[in-house]
C-alpha positions as CSV (number, residue, x, y, z in Angstrom):
1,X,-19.8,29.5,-2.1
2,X,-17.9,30.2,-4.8
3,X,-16.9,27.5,-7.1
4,X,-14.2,28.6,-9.3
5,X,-12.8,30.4,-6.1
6,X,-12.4,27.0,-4.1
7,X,-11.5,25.1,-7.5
8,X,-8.7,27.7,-7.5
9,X,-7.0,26.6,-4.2
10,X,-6.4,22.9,-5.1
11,X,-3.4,22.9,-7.6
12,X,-3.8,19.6,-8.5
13,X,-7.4,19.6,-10.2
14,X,-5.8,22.6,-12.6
15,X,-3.7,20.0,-14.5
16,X,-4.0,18.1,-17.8
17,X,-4.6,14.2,-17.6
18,X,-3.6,12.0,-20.9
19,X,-4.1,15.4,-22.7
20,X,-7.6,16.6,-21.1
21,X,-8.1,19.2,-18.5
22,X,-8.4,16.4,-15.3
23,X,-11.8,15.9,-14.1
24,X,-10.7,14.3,-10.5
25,X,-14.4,12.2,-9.3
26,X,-12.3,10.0,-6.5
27,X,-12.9,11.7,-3.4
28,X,-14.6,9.2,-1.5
29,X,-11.0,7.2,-1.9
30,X,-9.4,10.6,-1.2
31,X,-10.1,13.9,-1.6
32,X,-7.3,16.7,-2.9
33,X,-5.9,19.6,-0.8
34,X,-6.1,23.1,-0.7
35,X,-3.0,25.0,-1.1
36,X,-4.0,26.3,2.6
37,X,-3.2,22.6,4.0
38,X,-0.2,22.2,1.6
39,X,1.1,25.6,2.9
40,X,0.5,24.6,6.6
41,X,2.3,21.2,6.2
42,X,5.7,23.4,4.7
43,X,5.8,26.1,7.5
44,X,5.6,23.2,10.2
45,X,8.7,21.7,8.6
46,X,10.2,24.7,8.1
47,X,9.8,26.5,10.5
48,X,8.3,24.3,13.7
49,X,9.6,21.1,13.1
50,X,10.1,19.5,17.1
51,X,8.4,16.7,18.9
52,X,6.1,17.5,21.1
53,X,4.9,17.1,24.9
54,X,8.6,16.2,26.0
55,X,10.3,19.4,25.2
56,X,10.7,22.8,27.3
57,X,12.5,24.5,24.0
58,X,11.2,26.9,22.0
59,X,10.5,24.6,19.1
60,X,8.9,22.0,21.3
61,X,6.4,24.2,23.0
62,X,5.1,25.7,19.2
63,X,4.8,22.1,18.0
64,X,2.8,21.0,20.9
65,X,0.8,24.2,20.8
66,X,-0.1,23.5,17.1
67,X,-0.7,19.9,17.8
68,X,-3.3,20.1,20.9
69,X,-4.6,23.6,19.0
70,X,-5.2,20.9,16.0
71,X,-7.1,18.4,19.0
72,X,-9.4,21.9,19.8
73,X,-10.3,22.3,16.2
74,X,-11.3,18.7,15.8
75,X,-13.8,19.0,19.1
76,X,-15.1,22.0,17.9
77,X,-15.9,20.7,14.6
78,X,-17.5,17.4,15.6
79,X,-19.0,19.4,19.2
80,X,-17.4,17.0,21.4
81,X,-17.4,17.6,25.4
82,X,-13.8,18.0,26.0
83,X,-10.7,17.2,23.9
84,X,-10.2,14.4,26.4
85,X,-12.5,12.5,23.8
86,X,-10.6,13.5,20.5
87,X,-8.3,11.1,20.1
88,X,-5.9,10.8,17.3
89,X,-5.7,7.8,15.0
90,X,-3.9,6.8,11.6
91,X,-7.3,7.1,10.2
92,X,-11.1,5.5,10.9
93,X,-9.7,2.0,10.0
94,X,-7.6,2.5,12.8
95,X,-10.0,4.1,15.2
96,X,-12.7,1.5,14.5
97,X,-10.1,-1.4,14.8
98,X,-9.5,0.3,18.6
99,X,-12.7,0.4,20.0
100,X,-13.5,-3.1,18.6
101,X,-9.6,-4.2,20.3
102,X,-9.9,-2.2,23.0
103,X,-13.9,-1.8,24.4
104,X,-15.4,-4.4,22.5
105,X,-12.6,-7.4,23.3
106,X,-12.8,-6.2,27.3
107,X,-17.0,-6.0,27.3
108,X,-18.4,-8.8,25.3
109,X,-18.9,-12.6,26.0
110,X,-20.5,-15.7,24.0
111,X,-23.3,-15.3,23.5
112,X,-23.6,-11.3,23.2
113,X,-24.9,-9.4,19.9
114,X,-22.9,-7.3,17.6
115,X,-24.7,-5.6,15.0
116,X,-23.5,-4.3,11.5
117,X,-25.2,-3.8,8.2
118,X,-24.5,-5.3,4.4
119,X,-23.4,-2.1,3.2
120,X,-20.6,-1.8,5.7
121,X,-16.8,-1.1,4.8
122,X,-14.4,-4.1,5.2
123,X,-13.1,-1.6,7.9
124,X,-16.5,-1.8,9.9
125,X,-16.7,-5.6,9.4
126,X,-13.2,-7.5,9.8
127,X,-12.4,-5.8,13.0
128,X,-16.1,-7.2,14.3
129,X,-15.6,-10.9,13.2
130,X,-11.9,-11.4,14.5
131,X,-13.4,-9.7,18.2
132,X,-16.5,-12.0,17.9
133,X,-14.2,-15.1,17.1
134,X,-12.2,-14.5,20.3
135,X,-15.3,-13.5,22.5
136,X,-17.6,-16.1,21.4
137,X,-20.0,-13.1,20.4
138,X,-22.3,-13.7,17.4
139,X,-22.4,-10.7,14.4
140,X,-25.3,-10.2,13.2
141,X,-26.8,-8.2,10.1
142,X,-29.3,-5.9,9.3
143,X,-31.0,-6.2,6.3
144,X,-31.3,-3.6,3.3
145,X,-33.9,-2.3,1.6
146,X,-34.5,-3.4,-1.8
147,X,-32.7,0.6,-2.9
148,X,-30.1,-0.3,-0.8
149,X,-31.4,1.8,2.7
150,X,-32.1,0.5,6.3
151,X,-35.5,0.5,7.8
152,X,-35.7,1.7,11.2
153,X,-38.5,-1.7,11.6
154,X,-35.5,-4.0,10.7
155,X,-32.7,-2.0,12.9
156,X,-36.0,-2.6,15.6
157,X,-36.2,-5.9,14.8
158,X,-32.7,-6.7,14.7
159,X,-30.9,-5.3,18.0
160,X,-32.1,-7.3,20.9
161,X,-31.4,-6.8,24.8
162,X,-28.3,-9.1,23.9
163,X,-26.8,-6.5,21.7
164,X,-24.2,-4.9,23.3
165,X,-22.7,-3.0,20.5
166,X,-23.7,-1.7,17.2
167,X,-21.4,-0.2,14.5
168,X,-22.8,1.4,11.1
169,X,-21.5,4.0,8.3
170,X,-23.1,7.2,8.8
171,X,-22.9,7.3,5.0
172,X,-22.3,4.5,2.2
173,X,-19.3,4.4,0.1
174,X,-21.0,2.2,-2.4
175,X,-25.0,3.3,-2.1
176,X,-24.4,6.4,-0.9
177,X,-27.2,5.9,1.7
178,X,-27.4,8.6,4.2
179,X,-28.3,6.5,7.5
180,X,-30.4,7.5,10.0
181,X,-27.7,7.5,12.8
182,X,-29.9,9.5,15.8
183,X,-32.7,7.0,15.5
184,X,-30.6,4.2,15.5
185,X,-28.4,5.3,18.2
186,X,-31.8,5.6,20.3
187,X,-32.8,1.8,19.5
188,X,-29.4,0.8,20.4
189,X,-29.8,2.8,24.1
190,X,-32.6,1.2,24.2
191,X,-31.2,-2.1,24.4
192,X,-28.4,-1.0,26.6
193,X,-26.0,-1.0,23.4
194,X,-22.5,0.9,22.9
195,X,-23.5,2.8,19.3
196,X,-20.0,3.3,16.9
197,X,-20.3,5.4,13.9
198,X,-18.2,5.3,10.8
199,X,-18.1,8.8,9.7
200,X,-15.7,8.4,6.8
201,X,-17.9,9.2,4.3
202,X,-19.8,11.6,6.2
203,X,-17.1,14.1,8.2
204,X,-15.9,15.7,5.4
205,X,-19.3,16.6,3.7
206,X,-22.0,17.3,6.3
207,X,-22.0,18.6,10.0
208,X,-21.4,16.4,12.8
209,X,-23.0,17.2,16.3
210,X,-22.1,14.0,18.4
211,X,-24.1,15.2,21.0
212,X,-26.8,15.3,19.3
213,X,-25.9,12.1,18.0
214,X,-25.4,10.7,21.4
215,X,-23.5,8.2,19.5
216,X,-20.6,6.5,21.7
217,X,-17.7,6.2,19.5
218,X,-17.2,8.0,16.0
219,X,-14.3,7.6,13.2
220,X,-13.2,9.8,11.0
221,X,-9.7,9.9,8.0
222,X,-8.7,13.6,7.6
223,X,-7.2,12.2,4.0
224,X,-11.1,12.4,3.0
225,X,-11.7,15.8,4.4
226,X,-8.5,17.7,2.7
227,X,-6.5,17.1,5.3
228,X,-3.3,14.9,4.9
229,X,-3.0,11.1,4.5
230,X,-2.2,9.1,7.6
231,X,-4.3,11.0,10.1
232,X,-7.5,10.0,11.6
233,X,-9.9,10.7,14.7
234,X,-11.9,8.6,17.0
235,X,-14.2,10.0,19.1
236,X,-15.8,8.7,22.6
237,X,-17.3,9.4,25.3
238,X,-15.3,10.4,28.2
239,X,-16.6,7.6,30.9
240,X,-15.9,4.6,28.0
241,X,-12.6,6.1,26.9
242,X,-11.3,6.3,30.6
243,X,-12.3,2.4,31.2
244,X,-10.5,1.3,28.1
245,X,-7.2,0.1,28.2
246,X,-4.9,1.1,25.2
247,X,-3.6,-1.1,22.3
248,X,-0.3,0.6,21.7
249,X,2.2,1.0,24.6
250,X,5.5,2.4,24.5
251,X,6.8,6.5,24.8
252,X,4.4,9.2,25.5
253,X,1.3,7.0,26.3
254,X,2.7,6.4,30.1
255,X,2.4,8.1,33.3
256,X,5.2,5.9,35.5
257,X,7.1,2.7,34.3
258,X,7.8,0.2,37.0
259,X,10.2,-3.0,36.8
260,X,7.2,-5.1,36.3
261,X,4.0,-2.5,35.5
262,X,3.1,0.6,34.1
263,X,1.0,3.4,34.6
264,X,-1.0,5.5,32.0
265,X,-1.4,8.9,31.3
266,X,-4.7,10.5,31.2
267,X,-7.0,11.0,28.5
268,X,-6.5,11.5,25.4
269,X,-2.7,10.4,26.1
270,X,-2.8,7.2,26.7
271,X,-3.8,6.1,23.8
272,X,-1.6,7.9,21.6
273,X,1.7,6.3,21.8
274,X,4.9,6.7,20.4
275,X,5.7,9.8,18.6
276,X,2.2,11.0,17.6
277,X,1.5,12.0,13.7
278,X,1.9,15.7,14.6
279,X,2.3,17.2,11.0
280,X,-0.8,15.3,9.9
281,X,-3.1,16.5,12.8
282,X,-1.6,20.2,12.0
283,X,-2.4,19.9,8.6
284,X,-6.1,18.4,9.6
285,X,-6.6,21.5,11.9
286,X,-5.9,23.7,8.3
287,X,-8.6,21.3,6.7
288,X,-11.1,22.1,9.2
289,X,-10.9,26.0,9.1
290,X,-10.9,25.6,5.5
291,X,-13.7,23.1,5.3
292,X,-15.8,25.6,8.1
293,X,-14.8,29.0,6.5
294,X,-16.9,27.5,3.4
295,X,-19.4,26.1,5.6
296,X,-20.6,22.6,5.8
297,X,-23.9,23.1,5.2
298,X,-23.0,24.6,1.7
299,X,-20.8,22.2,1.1
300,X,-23.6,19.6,1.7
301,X,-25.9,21.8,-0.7
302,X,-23.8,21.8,-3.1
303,X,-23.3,17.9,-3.3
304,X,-26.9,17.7,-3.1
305,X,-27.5,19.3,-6.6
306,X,-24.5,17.3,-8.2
307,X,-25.5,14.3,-7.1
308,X,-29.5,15.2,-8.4
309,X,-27.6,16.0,-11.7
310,X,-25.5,13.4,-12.2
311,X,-28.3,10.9,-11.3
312,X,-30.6,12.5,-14.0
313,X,-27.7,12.8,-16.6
314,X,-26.2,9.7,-16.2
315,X,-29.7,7.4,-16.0
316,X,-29.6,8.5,-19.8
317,X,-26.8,6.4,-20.4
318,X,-28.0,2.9,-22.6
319,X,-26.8,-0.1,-20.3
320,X,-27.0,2.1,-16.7
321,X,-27.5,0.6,-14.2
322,X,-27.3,2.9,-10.9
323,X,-27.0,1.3,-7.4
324,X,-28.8,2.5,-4.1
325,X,-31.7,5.0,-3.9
326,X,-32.7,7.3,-7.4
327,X,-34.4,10.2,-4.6
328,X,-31.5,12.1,-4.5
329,X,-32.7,13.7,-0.8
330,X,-31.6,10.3,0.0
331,X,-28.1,10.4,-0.7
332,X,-24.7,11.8,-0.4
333,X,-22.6,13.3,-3.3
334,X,-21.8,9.7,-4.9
335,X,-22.9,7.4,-7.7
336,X,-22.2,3.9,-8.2
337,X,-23.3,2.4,-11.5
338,X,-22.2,0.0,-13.7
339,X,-22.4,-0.1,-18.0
340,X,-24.1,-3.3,-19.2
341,X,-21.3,-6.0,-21.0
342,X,-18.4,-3.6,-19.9
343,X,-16.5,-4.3,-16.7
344,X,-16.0,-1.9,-14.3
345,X,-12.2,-1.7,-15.2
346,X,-12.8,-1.3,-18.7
347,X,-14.9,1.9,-18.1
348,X,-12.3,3.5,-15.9
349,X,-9.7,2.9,-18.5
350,X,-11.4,4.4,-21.1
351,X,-12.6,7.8,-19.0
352,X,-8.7,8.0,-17.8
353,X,-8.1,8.0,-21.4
354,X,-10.6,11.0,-21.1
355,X,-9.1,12.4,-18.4
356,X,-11.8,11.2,-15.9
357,X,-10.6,9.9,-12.5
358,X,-13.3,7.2,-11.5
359,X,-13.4,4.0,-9.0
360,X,-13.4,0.9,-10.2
361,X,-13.7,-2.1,-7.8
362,X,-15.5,-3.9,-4.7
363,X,-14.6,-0.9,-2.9
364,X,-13.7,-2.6,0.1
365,X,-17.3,-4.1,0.4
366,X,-17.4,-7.6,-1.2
367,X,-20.5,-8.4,1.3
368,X,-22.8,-5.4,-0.1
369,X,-21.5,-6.6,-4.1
370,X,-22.7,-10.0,-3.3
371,X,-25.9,-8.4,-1.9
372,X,-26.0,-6.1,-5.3
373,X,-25.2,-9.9,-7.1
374,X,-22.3,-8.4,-8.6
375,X,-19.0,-8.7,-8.7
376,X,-17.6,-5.1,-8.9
377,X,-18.7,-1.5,-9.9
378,X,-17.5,1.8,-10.9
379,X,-17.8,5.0,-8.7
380,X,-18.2,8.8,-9.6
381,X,-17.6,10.7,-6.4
382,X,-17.9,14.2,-5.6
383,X,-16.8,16.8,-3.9
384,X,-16.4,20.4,-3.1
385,X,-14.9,21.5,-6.3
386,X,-16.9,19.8,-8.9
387,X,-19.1,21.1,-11.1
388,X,-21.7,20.3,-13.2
389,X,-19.4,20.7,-16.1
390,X,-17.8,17.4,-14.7
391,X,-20.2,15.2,-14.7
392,X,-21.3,16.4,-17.9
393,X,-17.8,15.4,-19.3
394,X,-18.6,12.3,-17.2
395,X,-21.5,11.2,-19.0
396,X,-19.9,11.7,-22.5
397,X,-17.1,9.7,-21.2
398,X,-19.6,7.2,-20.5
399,X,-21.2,7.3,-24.0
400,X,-17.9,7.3,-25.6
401,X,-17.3,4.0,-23.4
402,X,-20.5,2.0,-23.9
403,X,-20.2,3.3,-28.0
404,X,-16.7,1.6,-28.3
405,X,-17.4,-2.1,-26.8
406,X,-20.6,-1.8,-28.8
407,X,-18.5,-1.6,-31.8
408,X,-15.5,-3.7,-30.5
409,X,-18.4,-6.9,-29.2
């Protein structure tokens, strides 16, 4: 794995911010794209541009080819059954938002368990409480760890013979908590429980076997994984998917249309109505041979010694405080910290001034700030083509920050 090699095909990282070479530490909001995406995305409108399925032209059949090829790639990367379980989505808020619509509103009853965790995403939580308000089902939480990780004792303690599903991150956007998804998954079989992982955070930076898994559902945005914005993926099993009814209805998704009822296609079909997002999937097909050409498991090596790096670098800072686990074997390639008397805000203003793309926010988790007793946090994420050299401008940035309010207060 070459670094400066794979720096060299995203365009955008070889720019100057506010007069400083950019030093782009966002990726868990979005990652950038290799020019191979950005080049996939203009030959399909240039040269392939056609709806697809509905077509017998010459420009329809390429664009279909290109768009179920895109479906292939996904089941290979995740090592799904069939592409009958690939399913495509506007992203994992989307996906999670249908199994909770679709499965969850069909399957559960008052008094029945659903089970999330603190650390969730508003994406893994909202969808959960508007099903449970309609079903009568009561959400329940597991508890964290005082670092911010689960015990498999409270998960046991926690999902009960009345939980019928259980939804968690695979990976934390805020604690950067690697979860232990296949022992969890087991606990939740155990019970007789559907198991739904949010693979945001993880997809784009580690493998995924969902066999191994045996998970039930998984979600996944390709806009995290250098793919475009706008596409997603959700997984599941073949016997669940085929008992589900869809949540969209309208061109493509049916089979016959009566005067007074419809028919669906088959699977993955039927849930994919209305002109599907077919440059998007395309361009999330180019992501994935990009992304395996380098090789997950490097990828998630090399994340590995950033995030030990930045951990040991930044904890140097006066005022750090760091949020979730300091064992970097615990963690994905993120760090959420905040500077004492500065606001988050502040100290993304200041390293923008620098240059330095940071988060700054509740990150779409209000539940796990209120569990950290604060009210926001900033976020250095990482990726694929960052260096060392980054987070060592990071940390200055950080100095410079926590040097100027000391003056200013």
């Amino acid at each position: 794995m070459n670094i400066q090699d794979i720096r060299r095909d995203f365009p955008i990282i070889n720019q100057e911010v506010n007069g400083h070479p950019l030093v782009y530490l966002d990726s868990s909001a979005t990652s950038q794209k290799p020019i191979q995406v950005i080049e996939t995305l203009e030959k399909y409108y240039k040269e392939i541009n056609s709806n697809v399925h509905r077509g017998v032209h010459t420009l329809g059949t390429r664009a279909t080819d290109a768009y179920e090829g895109a479906r292939e790639k996904v089941r290979k990367f995740i090592n799904a059954k069939s592409t009958q379980e690939i399913i495509f989505t506007r992203g994992t808020t989307t996906s999670l938002n249908t199994v909770a619509s679709s499965y969850a509103a069909a399957n559960l009853k008052a008094g029945d368990e659903i089970v999330i965790t603190y650390m969730e995403h508003h994406s893994n939580i909202i969808p959960w409480q508007q099903v449970a308000r309609r079903t009568g089902a009561e959400l329940k939480y597991i508890p964290l760890q005082e670092d911010g990780t689960l015990s498999l004792d409270d998960v046991r303690a926690t999902i009960t013979d009345k939980t019928k599903i259980v939804s968690i991150m695979q990976v934390s956007n805020v604690l950067g908590v690697i979860n232990p998804i296949k022992e969890i998954t087991q606990i939740a079989h155990e019970h007789g429980a559907v198991m739904v992982v949010d693979a945001a955070q993880s997809a784009p930076h580690m493998k995924i076997d969902v066999q191994d898994l045996d998970c039930d559902f998984l979600a996944f945005s390709g806009h995290k994984m250098c793919a475009p914005t706008g596409i997603g993926v959700l997984y599941g099993k073949k016997k669940l998917l085929e008992n589900m009814e869809p949540i969209e209805f309208g061109g493509e998704m049916i089979d016959f249309v009566h005067l007074q009822e419809s028919t669906w296609k088959e699977l993955p079909w039927k849930f994919e109505g209305g002109t599907p997002i077919i440059a998007g999937a395309i361009g999330l097909g180019a992501a994935i041979d990009y992304l395996t050409a380098i090789g997950l498991d490097n990828i998630a090596e090399h994340e590995h010694k950033l995030v030990a790096y930045a951990l040991e670098k930044m904890s140097t800072v006066p005022g750090m405080a760091i949020y979730g686990p300091m064992d970097p074997a615990k963690r994905a390639g993120l760090v959420t910290f905040n500077i004492s008397d500065v606001h988050p805000h502040d100290v993304a203003t200041v390293l923008d001034a620098e240059g330095i793309a940071v988060r700054a926010g509740h990150h779409c988790a209000q539940p796990l700030m209120r569990w950290l007793k604060v009210s926001s946090t900033a976020r250095a994420s990482f990726y694929l083509y960052n260096t060392e050299e980054d987070i060592d401008k990071l940390v200055e940035g950080l100095v410079k920050t926590k040097e100027y309010f000391s003056d200013v207060f």
